[in-house]
C-alpha positions in Angstrom: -49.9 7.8 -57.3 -47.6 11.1 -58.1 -46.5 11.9 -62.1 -43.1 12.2 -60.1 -40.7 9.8 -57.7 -41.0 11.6 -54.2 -37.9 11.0 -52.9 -37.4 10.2 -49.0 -34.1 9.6 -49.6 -31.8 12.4 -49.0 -29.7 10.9 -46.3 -28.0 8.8 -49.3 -27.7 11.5 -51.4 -29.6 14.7 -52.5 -30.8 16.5 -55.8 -28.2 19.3 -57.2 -29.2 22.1 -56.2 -29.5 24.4 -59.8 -27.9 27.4 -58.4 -24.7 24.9 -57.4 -24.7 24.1 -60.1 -24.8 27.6 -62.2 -21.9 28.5 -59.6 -19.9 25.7 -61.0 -20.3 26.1 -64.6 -17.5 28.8 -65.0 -14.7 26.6 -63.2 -15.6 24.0 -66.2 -15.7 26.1 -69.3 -14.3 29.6 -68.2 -11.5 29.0 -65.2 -10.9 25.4 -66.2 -7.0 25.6 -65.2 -5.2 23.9 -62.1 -4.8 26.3 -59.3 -1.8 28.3 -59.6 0.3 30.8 -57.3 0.5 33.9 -57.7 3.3 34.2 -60.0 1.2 31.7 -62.2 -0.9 32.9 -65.4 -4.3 34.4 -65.0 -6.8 31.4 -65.4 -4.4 29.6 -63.0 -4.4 32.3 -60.5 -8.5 32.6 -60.9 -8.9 28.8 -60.0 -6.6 29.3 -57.1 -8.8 32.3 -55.9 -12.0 30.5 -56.3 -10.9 27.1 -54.8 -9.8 29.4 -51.7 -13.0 31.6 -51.3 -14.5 28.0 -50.9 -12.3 27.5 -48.5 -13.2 30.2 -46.0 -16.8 29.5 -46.7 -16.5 26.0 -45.3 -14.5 27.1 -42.9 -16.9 29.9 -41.8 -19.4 27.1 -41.5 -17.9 25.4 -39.0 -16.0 28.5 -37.3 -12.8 27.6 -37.8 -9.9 29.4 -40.2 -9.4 28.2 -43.8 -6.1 26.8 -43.6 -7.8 24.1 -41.5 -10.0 23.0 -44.2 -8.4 20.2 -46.8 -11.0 19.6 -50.1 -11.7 15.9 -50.1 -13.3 13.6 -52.4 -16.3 13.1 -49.7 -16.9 11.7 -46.1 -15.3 8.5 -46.7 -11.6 9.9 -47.5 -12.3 12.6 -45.0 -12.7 9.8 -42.3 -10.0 7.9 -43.7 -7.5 10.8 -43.9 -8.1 11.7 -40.5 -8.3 8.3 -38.6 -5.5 6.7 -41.0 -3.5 10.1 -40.9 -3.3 10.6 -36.9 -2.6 6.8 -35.7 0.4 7.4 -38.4 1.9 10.4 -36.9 1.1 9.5 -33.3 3.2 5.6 -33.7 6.0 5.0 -31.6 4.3 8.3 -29.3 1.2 6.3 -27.9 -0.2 2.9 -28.4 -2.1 2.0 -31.4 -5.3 2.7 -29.8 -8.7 3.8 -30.7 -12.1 4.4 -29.9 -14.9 4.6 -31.9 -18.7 4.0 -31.3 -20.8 1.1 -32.4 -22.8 2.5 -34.1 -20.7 4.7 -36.7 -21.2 5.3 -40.6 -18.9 2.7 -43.0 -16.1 5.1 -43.3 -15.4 5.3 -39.7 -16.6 1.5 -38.7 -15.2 -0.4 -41.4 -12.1 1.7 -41.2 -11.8 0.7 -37.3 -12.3 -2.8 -38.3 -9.8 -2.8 -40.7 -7.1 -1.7 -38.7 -8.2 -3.9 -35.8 -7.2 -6.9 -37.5 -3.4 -5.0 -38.6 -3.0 -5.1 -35.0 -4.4 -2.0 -33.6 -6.2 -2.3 -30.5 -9.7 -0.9 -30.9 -12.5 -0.1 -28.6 -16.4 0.3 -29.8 -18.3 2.0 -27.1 -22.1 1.1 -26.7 -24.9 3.3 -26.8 -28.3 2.9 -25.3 -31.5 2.1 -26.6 -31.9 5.6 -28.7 -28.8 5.5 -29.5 -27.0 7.7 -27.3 -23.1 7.3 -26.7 -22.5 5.7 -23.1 -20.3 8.4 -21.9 -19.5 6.6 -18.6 -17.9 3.8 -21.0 -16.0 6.4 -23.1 -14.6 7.8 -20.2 -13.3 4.0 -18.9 -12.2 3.4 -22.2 -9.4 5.8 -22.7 -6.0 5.8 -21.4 -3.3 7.6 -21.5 -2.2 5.2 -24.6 -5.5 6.4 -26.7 -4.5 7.9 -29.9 -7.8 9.1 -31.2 -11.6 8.9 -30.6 -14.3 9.1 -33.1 -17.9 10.0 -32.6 -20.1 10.6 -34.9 -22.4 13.7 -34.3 -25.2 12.6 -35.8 -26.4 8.8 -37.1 -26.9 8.4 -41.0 -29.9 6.4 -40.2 -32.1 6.5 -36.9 -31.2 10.6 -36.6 -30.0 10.6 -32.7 -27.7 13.5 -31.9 -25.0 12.8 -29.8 -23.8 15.5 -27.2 -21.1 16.4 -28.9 -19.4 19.2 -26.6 -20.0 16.5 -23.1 -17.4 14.0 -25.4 -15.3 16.5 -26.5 -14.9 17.8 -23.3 -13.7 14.6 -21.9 -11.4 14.4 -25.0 -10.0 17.2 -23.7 -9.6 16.5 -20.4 -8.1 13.1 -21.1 -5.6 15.1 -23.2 -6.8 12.7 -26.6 -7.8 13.9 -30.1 -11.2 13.8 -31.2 -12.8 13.5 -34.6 -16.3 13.6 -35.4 -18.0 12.5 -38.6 -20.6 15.5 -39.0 -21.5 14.1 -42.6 -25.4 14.5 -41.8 -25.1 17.2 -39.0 -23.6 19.8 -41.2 -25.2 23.0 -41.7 -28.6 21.0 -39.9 -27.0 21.6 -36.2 -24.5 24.0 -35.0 -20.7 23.0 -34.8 -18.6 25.9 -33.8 -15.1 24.3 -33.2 -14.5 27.8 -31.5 -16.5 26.7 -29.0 -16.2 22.9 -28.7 -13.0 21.3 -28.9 -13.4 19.0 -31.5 -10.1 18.3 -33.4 -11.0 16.8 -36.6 -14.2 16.9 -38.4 -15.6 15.1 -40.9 -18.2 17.0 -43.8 -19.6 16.5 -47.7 -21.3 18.4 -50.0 -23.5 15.6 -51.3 -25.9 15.6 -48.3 -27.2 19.6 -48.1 -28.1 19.9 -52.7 -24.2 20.0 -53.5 -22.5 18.0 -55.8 -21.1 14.4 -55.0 -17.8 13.6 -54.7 -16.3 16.7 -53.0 -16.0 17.0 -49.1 -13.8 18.1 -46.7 -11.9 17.4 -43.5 -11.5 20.1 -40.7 -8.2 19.7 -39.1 -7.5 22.0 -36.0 -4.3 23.5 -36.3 -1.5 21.9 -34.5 -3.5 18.4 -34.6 -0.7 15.6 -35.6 -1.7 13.7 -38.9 0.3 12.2 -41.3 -0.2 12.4 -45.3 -2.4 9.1 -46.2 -2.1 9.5 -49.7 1.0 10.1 -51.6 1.4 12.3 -54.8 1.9 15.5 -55.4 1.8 19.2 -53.2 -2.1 19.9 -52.7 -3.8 20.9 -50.1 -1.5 22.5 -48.0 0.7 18.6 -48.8 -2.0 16.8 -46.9 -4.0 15.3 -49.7 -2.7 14.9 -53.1 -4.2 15.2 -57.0 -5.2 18.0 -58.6 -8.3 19.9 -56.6 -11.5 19.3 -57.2 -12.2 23.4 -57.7 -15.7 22.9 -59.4 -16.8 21.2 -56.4 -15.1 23.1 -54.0 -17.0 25.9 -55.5 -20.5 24.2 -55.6 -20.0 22.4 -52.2 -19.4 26.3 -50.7 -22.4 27.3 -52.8 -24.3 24.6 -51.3 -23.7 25.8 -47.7 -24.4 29.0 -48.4 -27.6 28.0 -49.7 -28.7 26.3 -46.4 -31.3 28.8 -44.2 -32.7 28.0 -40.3 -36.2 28.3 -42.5 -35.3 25.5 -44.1 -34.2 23.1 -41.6 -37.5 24.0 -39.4 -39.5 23.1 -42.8 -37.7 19.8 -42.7 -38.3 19.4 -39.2 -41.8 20.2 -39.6 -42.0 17.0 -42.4 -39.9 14.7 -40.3 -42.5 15.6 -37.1 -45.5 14.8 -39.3 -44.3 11.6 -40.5 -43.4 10.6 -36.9 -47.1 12.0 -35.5 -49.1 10.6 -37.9 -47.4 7.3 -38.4 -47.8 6.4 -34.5 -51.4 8.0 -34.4 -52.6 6.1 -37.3 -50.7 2.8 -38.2 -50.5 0.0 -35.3 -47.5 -1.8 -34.0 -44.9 0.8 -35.2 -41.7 1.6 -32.9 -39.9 4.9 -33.3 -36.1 4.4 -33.7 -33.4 6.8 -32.3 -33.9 9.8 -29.9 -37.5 11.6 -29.7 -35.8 14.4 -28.8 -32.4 14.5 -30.1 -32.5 13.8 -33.6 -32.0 15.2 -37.3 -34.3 17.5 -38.5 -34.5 16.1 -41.6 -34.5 12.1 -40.3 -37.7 9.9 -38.9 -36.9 6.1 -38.8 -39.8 3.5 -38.1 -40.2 0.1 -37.9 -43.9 -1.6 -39.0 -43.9 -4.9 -37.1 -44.8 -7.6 -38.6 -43.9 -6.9 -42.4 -40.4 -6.9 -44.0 -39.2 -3.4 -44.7 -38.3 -4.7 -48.4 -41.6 -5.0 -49.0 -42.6 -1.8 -48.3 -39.9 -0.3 -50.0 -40.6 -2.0 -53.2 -44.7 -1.4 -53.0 -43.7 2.6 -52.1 -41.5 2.4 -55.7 -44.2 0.8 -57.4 -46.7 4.1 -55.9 -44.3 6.6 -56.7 -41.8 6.6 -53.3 -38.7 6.2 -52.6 -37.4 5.5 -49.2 -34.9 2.8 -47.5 -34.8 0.1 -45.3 -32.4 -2.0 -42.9 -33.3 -4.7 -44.4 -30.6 -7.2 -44.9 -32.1 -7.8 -48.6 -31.3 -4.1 -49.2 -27.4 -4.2 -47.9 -24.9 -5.3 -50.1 -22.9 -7.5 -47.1 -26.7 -9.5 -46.6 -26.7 -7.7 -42.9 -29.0 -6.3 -40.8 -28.9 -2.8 -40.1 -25.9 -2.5 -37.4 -27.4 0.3 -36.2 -30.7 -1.5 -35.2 -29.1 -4.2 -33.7 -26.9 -1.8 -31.7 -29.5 0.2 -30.2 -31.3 -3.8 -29.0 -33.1 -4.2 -31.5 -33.3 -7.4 -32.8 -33.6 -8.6 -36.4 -37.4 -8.0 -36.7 -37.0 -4.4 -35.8 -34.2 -4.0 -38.3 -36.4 -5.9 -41.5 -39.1 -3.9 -40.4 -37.4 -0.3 -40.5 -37.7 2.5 -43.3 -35.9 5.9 -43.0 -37.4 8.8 -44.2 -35.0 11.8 -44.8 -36.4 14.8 -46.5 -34.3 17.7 -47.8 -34.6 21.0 -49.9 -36.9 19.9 -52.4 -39.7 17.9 -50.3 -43.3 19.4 -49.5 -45.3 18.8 -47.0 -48.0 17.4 -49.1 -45.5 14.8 -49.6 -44.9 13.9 -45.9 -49.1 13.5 -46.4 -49.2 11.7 -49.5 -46.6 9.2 -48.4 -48.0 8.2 -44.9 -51.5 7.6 -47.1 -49.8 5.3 -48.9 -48.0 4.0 -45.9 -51.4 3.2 -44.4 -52.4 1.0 -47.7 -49.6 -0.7 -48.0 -48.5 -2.1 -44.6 -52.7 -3.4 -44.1 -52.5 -5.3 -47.3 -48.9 -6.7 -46.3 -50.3 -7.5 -42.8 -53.0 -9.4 -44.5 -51.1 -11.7 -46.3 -48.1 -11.6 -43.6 -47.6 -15.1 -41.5 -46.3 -12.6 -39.2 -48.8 -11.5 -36.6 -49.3 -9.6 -33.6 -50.1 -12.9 -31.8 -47.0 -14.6 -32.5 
């Protein structure tokens, strides 16, 4: 047992990284004041210049220009704002039509839902077994009365990458926009919107050490989208309040932070967990792509045992990971995403994702399958669930 929680938990949320933090402080005690013009007073004009040096570093990021880049208060306004924002300006131009894959994050799902029952005609395109988009079906799906698409680049919870320049470039071709939730893909895989024509994209800080409760949205310049939120002036009249310029600042600082060293280190964790866990524990069934996944994602489901369990006897050791369990959801649902890729509701209570970031070891990758081992043979032994059922 560790002196310390490991936590395997970093697709949720991540641990503040302390130099985001030190890059923060100022903008709360120093250059405190709203962002202000140029014609404003000094502290005004220094929050306006730090807020906008953010900017350009998100933007960088993503290779687009900084006026494309509108501070949000994390992935799920950013999805909101973009999906809520286009179908606005497009009505009356195009039916109320839109596209969205089965197995997307809440923000993007529950949003399509939502607007499904207002009357808006929605389509959720299948994926196969590993969770890769059906881009036959996308392509069938749209028509000329399509108003937006939205793919998610990576999934939050079995890691499968989806080819994100084959979907945008039959966005393009079909002359509809495309937004892509790149919540867990950013600064993990490349996204250069100067090379791939995605339209709208979808990022937070709270998944790569930055704070929570800042993100942004990309927004291609030209792309129609409507204010979702009314209030005042900010962000370029697009998103109103007053900004968010400490976490602008440590969100930026949080990106900058990020190093190719570092996502191999998490790749190399995510790879042991995978290797060892298949090698060395029966009945286990990888979950998403084996080849086209998250660095920093491995999900696994032990037959036979309820995930909860696990979950709770890791806690107890010292561990903390997740499951898609329906004991561990809030709506009393199995993981959507399970059930989406085939699985059935055995595969989803049986599942645990391990996502590792910045602060992980690999002598915790070791430590935890040890423990894994111990744990799912004494839950086996007292399981009415068997391999001969």
């Amino acid at each position: 047992m560790f002196d310390k929680t490991v936590y395997l938990d970093n697709a949720a949320s991540t641990r503040l990284d302390e130099r985001v933090l030190e890059a923060m402080k100022p903008y709360f005690f120093d250059t405190y004041a709203v962002a202000t013009s140029e014609f404003g007073y000094s502290m005004g004009i220094e929050s306006k210049e730090g807020l906008e040096r953010s900017r350009k570093v998100i933007a960088s990021a993503l290779g687009g220009d900084a006026n494309e880049i509108v501070f949000t208060s994390g992935s799920t306004e950013s999805s909101n704002m973009a999906i809520k924002g286009v179908l606005s300006a497009l009505k009356g131009k195009k039916d109320d039509h839109l596209i969205v894959s089965r197995l997307e994050d809440f923000d993007v799902l529950n949003t399509a839902k939502m607007l499904e029952k207002q009357g808006y005609k929605v389509d959720f395109i299948d994926v196969d077994s590993e969770g890769v988009l059906d881009l036959e079906m996308l392509k069938a799906a749209i028509t000329p009365q399509t108003a937006l698409v939205s793919i998610q680049y990576a999934n939050q919870e079995i890691g499968t990458v989806q080819d994100i320049k084959a979907i945008a470039d039959i966005c393009k071709e079909k002359e509809v926009l495309l937004h892509t939730d790149a919540t867990h893909s950013f600064t993990r895989l490349p996204l250069d919107v100067s090379q791939i024509p995605v339209d709208l994209v979808t990022v937070s800080a709270h998944t790569i050490h930055g704070p929570r409760g800042v993100g942004a949205l990309y927004i291609r310049e030209g792309t129609p989208i409507n204010k979702w939120m009314d209030g005042g002036f900010q962000e370029f009249d697009l998103r109103a309040g007053i900004e968010n310029i400490p976490g602008a600042v440590g969100f930026a600082t949080a990106v900058e932070l990020v190093t190719p060293e570092e996502n191999e280190q998490l790749k190399a964790m995510r790879d042991r967990i995978i290797e060892r866990v298949q090698s060395e524990i029966s009945h286990v069934t990888l979950n998403g792509s084996a080849t086209s996944r998250l660095p920093q994602n491995a999900n696994l489901t032990f037959h036979y045992v309820e995930g909860e369990s696990i979950t709770l006897h890791l806690d107890m050791m010292g561990f903390a990971v997740s499951t898609g369990s329906a004991c561990f959801s809030r709506s009393l649902e199995a993981s959507h995403v399970i059930l989406g890729i085939g699985g059935d509701h055995e595969r989803a209570h049986g599942s645990l994702r391990f996502s590792f970031g910045r602060f992980n070891t690999m002598e915790d990758a070791d430590a935890i399958i040890d423990a894994l081992k111990e744990v799912v043979e004494n839950l086996r032994a007292i399981s009415p669930l068997s391999a001969d059922d």
